[in-house]
C-alpha angles and dihedrals in degrees: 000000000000132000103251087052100048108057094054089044078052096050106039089052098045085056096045080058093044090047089059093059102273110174095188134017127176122212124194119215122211112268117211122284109176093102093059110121092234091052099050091039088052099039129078120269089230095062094069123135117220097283087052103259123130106283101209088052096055099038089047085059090041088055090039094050080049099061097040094052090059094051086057101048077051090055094051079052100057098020100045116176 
């Protein structure tokens, strides 16, 4: 699932459970995953960060992890304790 298509599927289904009456919810980011062997075996040797992993992978679950925080800090807005 891309990017672009994750956050919102993330979104829309942790309201409808909010909207249920939900007290607590918890909502796991994407941890990077540009050391995993597979990655750097798959990626280009030229797309490494500076402790050698692969450097779009990381920055794709960096700007994934982003988005999401904002929509939770949306969501304490709207959803407070």
């Amino acid at each position: 699932m891309s990017l672009a298509l994750c956050v919102p599927f993330l979104v829309l289904n942790s309201q409808a459970i909010l909207n249920k009456g939900v007290k607590y919810l918890v909502v796991q980011g994407l941890p990077p995953t540009g050391c995993l062997t597979l990655t750097m075996y798959l990626a280009a040797e030229n797309d490494r960060d500076t402790l050698g992993c692969v450097a779009s992978s990381n920055k794709q679950s960096y700007a994934h992890n982003t988005i999401l925080q904002a929509k939770l800090n949306d969501f304490r807005k709207k959803f407070p304790k």
